[in-house]
KOLTOR-254919 format. One record per atom (N, C-alpha, C): residue in three letters; atom name; x, y, z. Coordinates in pm, whole numbers. Example, Ala and Ser with C-alpha at 12.3 -4.5 7.8 and 13.67 -1.06 7.14 Angstrom:
2
<site residu="ALA" atome="N" xx="1319" yy="-569" zz="780"/>
<site residu="ALA" atome="CA" xx="1230" yy="-450" zz="780"/>
<site residu="ALA" atome="C" xx="1320" yy="-330" zz="780"/>
<site residu="SER" atome="N" xx="1285" yy="-225" zz="708"/>
<site residu="SER" atome="CA" xx="1367" yy="-106" zz="714"/>
<site residu="SER" atome="C" xx="1290" yy="3" zz="787"/>
//
This chain:
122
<site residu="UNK" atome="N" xx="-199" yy="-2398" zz="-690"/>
<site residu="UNK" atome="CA" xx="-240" yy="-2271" zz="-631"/>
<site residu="UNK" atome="C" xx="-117" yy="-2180" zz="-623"/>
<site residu="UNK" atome="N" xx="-95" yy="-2051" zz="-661"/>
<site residu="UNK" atome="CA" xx="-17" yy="-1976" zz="-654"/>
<site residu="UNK" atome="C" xx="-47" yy="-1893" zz="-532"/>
<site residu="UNK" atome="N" xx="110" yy="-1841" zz="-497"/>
<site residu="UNK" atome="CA" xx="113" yy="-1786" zz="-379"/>
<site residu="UNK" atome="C" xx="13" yy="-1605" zz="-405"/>
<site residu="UNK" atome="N" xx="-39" yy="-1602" zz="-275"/>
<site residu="UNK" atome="CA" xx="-134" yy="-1462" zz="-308"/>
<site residu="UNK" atome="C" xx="-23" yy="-1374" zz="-284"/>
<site residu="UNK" atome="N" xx="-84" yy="-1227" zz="-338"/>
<site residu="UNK" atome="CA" xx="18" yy="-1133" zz="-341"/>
<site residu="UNK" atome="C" xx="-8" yy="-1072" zz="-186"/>
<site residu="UNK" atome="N" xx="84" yy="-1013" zz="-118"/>
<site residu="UNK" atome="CA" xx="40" yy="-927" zz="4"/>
<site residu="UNK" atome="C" xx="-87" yy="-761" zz="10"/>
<site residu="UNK" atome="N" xx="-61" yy="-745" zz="-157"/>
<site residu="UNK" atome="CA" xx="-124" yy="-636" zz="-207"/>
<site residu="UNK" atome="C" xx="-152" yy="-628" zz="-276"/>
<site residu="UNK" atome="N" xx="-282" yy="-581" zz="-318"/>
<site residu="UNK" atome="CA" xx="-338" yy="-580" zz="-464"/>
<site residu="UNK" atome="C" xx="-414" yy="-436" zz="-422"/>
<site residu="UNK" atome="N" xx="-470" yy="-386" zz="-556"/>
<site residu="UNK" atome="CA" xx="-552" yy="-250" zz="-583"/>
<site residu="UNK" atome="C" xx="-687" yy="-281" zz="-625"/>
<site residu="UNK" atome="N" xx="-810" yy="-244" zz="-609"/>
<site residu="UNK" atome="CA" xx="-941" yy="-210" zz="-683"/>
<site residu="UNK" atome="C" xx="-911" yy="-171" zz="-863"/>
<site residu="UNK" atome="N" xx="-983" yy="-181" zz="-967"/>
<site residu="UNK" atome="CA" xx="-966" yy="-109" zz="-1064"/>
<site residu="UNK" atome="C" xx="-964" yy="47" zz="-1039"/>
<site residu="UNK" atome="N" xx="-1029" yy="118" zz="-911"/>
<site residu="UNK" atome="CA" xx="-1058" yy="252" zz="-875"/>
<site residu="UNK" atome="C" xx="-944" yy="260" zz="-832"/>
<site residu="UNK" atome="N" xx="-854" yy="234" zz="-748"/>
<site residu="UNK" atome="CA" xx="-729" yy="235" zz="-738"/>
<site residu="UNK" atome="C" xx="-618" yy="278" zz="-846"/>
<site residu="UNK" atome="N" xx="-619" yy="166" zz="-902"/>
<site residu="UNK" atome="CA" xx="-506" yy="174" zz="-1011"/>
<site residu="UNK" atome="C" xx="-562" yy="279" zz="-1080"/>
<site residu="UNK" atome="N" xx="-654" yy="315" zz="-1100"/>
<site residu="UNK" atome="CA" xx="-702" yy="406" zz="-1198"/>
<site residu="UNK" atome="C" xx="-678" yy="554" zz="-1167"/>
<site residu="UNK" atome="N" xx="-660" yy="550" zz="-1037"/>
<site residu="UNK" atome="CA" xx="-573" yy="692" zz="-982"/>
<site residu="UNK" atome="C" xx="-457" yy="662" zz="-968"/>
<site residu="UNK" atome="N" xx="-385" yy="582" zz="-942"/>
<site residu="UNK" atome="CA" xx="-259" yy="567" zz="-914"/>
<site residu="UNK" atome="C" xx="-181" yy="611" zz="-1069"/>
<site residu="UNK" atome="N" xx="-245" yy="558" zz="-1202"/>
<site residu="UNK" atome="CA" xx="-226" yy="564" zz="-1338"/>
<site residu="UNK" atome="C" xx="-222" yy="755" zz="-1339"/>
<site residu="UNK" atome="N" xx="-338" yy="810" zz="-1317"/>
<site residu="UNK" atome="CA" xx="-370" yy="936" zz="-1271"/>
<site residu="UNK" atome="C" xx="-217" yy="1021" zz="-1222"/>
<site residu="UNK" atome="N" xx="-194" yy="956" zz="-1133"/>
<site residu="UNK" atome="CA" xx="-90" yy="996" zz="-1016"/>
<site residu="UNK" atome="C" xx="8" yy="997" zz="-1081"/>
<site residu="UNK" atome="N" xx="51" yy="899" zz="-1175"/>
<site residu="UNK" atome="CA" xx="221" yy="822" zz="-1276"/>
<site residu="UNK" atome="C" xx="224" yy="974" zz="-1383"/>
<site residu="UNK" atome="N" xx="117" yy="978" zz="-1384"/>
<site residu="UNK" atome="CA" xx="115" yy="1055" zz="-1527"/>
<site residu="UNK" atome="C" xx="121" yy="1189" zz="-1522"/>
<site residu="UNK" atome="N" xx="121" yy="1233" zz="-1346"/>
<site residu="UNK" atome="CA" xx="109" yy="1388" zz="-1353"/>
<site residu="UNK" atome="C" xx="278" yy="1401" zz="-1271"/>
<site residu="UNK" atome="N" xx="303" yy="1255" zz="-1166"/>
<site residu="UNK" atome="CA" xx="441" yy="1302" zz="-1107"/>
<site residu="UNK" atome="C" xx="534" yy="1227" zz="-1125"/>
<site residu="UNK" atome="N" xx="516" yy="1101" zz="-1228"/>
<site residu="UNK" atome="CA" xx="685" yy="1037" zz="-1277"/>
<site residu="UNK" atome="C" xx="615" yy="889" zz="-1177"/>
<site residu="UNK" atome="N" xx="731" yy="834" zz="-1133"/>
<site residu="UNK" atome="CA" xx="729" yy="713" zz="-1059"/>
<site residu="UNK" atome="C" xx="738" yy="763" zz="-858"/>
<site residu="UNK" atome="N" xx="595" yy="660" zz="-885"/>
<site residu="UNK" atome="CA" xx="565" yy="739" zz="-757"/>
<site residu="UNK" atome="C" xx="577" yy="577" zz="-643"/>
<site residu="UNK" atome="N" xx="535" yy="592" zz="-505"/>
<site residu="UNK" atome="CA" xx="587" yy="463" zz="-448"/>
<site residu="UNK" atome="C" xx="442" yy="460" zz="-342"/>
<site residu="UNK" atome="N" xx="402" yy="389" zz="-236"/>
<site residu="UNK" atome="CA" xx="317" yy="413" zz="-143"/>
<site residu="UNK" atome="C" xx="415" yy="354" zz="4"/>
<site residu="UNK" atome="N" xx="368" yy="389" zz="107"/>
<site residu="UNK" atome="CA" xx="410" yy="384" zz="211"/>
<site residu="UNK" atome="C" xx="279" yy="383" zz="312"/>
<site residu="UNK" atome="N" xx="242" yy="296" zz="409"/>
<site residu="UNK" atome="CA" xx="145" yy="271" zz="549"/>
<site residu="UNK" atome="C" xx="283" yy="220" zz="687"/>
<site residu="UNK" atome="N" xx="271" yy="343" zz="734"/>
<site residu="UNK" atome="CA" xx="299" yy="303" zz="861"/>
<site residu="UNK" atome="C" xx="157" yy="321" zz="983"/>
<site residu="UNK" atome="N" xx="232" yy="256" zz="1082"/>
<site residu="UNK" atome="CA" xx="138" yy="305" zz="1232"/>
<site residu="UNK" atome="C" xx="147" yy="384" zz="1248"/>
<site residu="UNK" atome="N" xx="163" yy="528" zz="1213"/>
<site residu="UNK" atome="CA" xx="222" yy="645" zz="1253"/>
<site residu="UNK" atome="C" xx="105" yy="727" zz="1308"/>
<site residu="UNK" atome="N" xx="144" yy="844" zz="1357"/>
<site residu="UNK" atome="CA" xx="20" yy="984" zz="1405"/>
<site residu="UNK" atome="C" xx="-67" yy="1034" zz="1316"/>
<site residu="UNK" atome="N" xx="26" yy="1121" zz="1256"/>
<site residu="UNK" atome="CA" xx="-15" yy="1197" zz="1121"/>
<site residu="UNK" atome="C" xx="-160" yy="1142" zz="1065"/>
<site residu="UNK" atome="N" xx="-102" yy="1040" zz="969"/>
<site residu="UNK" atome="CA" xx="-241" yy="998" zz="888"/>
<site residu="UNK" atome="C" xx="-252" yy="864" zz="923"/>
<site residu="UNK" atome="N" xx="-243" yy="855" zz="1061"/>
<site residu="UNK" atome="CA" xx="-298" yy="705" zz="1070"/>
<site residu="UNK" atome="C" xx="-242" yy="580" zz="1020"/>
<site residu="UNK" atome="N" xx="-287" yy="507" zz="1024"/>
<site residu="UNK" atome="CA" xx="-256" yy="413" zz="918"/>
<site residu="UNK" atome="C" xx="-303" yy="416" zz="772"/>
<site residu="UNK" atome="N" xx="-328" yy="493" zz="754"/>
<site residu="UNK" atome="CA" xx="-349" yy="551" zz="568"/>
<site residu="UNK" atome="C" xx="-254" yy="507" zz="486"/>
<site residu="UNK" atome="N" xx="-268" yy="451" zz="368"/>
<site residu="UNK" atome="CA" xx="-154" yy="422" zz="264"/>
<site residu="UNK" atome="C" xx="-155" yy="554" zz="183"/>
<site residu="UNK" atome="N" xx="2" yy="590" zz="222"/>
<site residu="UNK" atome="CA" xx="39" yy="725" zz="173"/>
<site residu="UNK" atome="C" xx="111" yy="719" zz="31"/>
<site residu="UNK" atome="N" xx="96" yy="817" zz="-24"/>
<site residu="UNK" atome="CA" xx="151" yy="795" zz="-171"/>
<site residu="UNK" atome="C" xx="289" yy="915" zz="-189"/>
<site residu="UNK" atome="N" xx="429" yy="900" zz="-223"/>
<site residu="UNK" atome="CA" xx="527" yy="958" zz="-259"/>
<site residu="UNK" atome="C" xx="540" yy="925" zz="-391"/>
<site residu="UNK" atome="N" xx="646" yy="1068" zz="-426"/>
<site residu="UNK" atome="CA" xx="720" yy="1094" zz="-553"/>
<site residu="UNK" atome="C" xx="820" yy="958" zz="-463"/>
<site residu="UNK" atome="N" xx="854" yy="894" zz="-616"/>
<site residu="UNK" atome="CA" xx="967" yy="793" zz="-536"/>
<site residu="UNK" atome="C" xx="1113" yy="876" zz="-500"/>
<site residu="UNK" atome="N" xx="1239" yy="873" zz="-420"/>
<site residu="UNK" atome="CA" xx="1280" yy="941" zz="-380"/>
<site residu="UNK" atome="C" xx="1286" yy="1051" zz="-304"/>
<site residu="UNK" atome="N" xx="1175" yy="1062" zz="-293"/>
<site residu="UNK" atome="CA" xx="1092" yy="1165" zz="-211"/>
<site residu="UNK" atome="C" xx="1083" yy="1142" zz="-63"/>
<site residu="UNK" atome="N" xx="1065" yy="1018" zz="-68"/>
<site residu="UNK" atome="CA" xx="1014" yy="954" zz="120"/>
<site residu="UNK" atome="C" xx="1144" yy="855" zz="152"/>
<site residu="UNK" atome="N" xx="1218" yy="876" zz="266"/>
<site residu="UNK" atome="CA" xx="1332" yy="798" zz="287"/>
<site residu="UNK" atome="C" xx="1276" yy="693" zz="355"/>
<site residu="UNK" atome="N" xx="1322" yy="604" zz="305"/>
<site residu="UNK" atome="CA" xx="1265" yy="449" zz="351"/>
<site residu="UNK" atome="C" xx="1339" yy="401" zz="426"/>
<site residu="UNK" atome="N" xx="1305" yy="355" zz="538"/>
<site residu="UNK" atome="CA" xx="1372" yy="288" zz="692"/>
<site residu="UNK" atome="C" xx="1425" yy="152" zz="658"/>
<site residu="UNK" atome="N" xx="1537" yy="134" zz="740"/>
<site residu="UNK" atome="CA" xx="1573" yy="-3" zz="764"/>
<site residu="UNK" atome="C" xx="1493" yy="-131" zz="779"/>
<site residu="UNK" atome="N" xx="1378" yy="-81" zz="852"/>
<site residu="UNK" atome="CA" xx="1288" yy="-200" zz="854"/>
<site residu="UNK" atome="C" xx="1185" yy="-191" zz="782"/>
<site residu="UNK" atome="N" xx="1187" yy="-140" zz="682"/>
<site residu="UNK" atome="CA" xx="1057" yy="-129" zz="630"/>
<site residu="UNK" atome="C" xx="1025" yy="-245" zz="525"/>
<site residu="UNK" atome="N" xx="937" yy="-291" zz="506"/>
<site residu="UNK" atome="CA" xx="891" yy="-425" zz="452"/>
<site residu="UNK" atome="C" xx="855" yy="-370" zz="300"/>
<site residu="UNK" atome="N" xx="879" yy="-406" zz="159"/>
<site residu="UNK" atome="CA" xx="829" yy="-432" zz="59"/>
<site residu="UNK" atome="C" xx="768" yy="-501" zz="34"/>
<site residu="UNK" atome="N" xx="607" yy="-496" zz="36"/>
<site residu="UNK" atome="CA" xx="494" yy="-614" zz="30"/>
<site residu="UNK" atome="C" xx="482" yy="-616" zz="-148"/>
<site residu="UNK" atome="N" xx="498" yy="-554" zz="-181"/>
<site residu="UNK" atome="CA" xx="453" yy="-593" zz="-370"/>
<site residu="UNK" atome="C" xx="463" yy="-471" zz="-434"/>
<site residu="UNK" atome="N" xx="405" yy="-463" zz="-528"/>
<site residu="UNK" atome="CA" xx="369" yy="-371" zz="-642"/>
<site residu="UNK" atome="C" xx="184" yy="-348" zz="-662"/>
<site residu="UNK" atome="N" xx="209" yy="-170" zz="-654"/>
<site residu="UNK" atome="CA" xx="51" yy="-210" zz="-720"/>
<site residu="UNK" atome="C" xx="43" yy="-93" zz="-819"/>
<site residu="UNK" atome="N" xx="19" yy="-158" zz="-946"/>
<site residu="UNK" atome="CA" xx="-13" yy="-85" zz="-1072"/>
<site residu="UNK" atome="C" xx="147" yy="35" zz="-1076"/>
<site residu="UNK" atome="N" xx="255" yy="-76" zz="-1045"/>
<site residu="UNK" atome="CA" xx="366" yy="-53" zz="-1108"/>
<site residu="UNK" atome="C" xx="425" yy="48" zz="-969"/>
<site residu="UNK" atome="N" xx="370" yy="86" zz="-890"/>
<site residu="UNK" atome="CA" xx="429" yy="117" zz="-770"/>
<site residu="UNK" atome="C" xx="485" yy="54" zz="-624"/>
<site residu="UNK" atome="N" xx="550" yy="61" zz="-595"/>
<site residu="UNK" atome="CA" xx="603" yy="-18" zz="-504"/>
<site residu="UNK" atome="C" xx="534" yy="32" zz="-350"/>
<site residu="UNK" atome="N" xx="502" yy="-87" zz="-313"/>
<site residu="UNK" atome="CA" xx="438" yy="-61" zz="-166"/>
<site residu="UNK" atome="C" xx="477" yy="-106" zz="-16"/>
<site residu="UNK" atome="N" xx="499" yy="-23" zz="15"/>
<site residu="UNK" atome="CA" xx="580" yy="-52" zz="155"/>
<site residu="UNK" atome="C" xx="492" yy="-12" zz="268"/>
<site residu="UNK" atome="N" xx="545" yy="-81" zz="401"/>
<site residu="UNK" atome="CA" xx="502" yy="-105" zz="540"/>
<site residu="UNK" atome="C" xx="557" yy="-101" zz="643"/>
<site residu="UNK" atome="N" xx="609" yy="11" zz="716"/>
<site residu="UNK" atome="CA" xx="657" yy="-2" zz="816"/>
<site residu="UNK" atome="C" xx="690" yy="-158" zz="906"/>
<site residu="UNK" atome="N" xx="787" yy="-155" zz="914"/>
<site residu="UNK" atome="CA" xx="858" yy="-342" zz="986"/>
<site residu="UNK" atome="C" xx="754" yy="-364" zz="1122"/>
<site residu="UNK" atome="N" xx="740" yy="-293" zz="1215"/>
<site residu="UNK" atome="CA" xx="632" yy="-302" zz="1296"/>
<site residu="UNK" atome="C" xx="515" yy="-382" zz="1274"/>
<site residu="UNK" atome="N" xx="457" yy="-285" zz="1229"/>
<site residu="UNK" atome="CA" xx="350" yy="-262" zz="1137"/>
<site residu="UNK" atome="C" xx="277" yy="-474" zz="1095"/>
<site residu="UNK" atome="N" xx="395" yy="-453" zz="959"/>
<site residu="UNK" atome="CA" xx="408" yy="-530" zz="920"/>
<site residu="UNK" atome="C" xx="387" yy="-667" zz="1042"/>
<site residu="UNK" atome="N" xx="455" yy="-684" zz="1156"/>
<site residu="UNK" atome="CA" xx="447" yy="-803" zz="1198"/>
<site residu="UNK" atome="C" xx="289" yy="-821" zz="1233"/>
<site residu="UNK" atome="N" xx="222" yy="-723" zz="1273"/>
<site residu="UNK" atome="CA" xx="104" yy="-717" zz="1328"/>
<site residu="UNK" atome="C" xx="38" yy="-774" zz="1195"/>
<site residu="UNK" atome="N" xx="4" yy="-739" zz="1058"/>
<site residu="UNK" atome="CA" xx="-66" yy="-769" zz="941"/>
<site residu="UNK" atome="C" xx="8" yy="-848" zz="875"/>
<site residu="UNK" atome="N" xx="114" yy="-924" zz="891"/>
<site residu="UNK" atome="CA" xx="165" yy="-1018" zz="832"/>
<site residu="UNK" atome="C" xx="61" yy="-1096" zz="729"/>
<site residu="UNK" atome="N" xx="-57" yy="-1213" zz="821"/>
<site residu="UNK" atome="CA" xx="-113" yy="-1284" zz="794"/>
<site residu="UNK" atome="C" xx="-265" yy="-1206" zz="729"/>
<site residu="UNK" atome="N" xx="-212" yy="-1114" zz="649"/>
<site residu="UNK" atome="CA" xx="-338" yy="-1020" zz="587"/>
<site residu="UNK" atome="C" xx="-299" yy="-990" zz="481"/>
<site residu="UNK" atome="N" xx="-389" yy="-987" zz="380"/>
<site residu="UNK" atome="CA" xx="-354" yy="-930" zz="235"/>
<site residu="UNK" atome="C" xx="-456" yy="-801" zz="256"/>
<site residu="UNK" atome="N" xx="-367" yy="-696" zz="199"/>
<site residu="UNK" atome="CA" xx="-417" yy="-510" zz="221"/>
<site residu="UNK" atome="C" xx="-455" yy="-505" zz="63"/>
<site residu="UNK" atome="N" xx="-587" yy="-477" zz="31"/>
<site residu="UNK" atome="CA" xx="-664" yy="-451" zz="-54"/>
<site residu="UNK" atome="C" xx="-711" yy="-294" zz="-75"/>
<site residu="UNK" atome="N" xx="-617" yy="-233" zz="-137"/>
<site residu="UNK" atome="CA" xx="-590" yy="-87" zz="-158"/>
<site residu="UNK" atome="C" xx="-679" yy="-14" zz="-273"/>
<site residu="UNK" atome="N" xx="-853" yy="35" zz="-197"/>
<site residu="UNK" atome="CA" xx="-888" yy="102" zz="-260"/>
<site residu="UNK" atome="C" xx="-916" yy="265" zz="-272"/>
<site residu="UNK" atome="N" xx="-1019" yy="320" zz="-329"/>
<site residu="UNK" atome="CA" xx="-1032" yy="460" zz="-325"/>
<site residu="UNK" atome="C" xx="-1161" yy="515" zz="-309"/>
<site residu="UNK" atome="N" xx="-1168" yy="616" zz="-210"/>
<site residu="UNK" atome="CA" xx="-1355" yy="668" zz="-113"/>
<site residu="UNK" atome="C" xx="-1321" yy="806" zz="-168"/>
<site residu="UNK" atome="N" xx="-1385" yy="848" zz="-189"/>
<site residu="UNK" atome="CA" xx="-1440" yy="1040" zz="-194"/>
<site residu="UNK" atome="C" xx="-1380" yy="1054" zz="-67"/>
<site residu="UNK" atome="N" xx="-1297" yy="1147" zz="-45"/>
<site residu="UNK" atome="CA" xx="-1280" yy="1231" zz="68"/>
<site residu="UNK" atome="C" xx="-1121" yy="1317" zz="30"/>
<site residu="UNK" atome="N" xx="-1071" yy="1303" zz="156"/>
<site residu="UNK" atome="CA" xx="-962" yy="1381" zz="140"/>
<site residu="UNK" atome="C" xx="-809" yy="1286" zz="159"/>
<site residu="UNK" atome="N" xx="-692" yy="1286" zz="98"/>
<site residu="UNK" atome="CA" xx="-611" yy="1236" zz="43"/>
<site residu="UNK" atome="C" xx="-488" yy="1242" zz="234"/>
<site residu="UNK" atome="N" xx="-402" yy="1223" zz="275"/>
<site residu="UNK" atome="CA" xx="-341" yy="1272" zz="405"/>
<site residu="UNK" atome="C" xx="-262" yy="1386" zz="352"/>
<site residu="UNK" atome="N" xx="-232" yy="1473" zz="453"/>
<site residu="UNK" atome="CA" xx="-202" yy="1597" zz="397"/>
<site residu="UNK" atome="C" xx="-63" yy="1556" zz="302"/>
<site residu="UNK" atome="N" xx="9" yy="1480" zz="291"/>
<site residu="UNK" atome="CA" xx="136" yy="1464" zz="227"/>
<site residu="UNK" atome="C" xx="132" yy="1400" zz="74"/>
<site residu="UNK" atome="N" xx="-3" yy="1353" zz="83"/>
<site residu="UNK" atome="CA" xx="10" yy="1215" zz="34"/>
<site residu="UNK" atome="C" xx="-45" yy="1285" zz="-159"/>
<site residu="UNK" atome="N" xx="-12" yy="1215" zz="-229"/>
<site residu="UNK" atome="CA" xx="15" yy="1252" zz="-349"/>
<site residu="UNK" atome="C" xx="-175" yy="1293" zz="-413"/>
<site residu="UNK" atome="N" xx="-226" yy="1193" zz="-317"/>
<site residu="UNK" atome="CA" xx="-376" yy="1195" zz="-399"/>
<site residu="UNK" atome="C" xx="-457" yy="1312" zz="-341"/>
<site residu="UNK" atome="N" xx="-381" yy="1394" zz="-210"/>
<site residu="UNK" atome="CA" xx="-482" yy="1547" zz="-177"/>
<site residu="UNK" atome="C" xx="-502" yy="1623" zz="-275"/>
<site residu="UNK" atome="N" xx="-620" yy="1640" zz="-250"/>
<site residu="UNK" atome="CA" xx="-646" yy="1774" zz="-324"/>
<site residu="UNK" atome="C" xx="-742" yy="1686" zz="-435"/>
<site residu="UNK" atome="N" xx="-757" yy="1540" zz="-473"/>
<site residu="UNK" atome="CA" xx="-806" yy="1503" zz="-601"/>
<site residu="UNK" atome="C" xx="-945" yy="1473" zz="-560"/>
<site residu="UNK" atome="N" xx="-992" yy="1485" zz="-414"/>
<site residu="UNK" atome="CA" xx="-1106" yy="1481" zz="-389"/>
<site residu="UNK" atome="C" xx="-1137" yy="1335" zz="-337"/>
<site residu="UNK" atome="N" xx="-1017" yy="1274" zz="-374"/>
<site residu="UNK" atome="CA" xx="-1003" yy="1093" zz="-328"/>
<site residu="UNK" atome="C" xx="-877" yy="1106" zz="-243"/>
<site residu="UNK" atome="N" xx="-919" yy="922" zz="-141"/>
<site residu="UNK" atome="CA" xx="-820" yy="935" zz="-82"/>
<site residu="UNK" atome="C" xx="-768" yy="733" zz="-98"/>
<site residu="UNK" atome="N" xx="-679" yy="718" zz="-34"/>
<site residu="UNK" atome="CA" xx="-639" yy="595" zz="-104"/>
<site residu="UNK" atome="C" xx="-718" yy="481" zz="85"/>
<site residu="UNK" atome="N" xx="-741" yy="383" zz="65"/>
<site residu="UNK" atome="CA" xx="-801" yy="336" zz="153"/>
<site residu="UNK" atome="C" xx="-761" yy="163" zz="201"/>
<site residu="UNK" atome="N" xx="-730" yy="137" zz="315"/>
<site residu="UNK" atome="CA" xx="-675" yy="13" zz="315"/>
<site residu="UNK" atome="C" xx="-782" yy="-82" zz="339"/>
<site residu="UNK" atome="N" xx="-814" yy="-165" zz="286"/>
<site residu="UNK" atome="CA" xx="-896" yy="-280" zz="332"/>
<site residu="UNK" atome="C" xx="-862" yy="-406" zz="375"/>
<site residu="UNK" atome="N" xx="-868" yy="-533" zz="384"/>
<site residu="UNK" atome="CA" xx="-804" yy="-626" zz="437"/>
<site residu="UNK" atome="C" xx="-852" yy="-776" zz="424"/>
<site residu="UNK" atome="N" xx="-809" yy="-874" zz="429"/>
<site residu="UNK" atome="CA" xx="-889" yy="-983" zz="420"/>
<site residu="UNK" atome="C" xx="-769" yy="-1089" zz="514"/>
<site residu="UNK" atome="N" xx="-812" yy="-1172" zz="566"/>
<site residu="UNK" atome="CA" xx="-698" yy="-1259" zz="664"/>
<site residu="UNK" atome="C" xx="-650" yy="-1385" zz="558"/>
<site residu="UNK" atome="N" xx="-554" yy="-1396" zz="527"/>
<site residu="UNK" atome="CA" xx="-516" yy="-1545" zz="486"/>
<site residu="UNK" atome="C" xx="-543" yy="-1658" zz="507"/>
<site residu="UNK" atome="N" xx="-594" yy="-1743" zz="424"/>
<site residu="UNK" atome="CA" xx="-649" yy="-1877" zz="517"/>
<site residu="UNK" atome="C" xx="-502" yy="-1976" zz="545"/>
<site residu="UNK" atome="N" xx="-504" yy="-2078" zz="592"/>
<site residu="UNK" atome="CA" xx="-409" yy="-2138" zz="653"/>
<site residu="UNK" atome="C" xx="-324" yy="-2193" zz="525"/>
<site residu="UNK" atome="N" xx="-364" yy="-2230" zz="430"/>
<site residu="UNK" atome="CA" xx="-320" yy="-2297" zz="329"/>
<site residu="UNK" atome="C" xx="-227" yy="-2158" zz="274"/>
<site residu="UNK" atome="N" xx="-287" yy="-2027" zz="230"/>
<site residu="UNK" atome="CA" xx="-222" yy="-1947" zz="204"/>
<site residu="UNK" atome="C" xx="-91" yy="-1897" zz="295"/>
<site residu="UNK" atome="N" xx="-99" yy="-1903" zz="397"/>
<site residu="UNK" atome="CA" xx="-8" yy="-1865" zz="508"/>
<site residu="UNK" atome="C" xx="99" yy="-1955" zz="494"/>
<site residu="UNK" atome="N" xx="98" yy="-2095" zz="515"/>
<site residu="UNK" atome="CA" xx="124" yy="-2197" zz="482"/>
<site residu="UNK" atome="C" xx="291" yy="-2211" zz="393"/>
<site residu="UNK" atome="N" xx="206" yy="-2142" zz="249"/>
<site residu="UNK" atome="CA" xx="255" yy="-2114" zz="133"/>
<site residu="UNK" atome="C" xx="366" yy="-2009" zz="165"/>
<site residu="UNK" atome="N" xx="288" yy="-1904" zz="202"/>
<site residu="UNK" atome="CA" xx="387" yy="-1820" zz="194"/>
<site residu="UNK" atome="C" xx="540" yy="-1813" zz="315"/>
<site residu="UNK" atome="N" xx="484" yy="-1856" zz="404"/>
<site residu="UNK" atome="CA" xx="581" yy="-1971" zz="491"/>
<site residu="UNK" atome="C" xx="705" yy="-1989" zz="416"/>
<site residu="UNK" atome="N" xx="644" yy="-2069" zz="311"/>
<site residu="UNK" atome="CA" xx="740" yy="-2196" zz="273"/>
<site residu="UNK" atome="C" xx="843" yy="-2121" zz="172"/>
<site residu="UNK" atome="N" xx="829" yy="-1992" zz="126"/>
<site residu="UNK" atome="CA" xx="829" yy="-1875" zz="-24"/>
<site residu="UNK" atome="C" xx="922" yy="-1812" zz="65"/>
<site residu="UNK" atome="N" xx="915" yy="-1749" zz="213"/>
<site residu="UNK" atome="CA" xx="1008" yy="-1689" zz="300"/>
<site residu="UNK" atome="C" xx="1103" yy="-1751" zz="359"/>
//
């Protein structure tokens, strides 16, 4: 059994994110706890968004790098964030406004064996 990733995308996902590569270069995502947009997974030009000391690198999705506020992170540790895309509106910053989509976090809990694993990987 291979270790699960912390993040993965929908094909509807990647399929904007591909969207996203192709109109602004290499772009990155970012979810904090924050005010603004909630906990929304926000999308930057990379270089664009200064990334904190604690901020957690959970994976890659469809070649972008995805990050989590360190907080954050301890709370969803034991969760894999399943990053898809709803009709609506994008957070005001976030790379996908205006496309009529917005990027959407979903979630599933790790079972013990997976946790386990990844334990043993950290």
């Amino acid at each position: 059994m291979t270790t699960p990733a912390r993040v993965v995308a929908t094909p509807a996902a990647l399929e904007l994110i591909g969207r996203l590569q192709s109109t602004y270069g290499e772009i990155l995502f970012h979810q904090s706890g924050g005010c603004c947009d909630g906990s929304s997974p926000m999308c930057y030009p990379q270089g664009e968004f200064p990334l904190g000391d604690h901020d957690v690198c959970l994976g890659e999705i469809g070649g972008a790098p995805f990050y989590m506020g360190g907080a954050q992170f301890d709370y969803w540790r034991h969760t894999q964030l399943i990053i898809d895309v709803v009709a609506g509106q994008g957070g005001m910053f976030s790379l996908e406004n205006g496309t009529g989509h917005r990027f959407l976090t979903r979630s599933r809990i790790f079972s013990d064996v997976e946790i386990s694993m990844m334990d043993n990987k950290e």
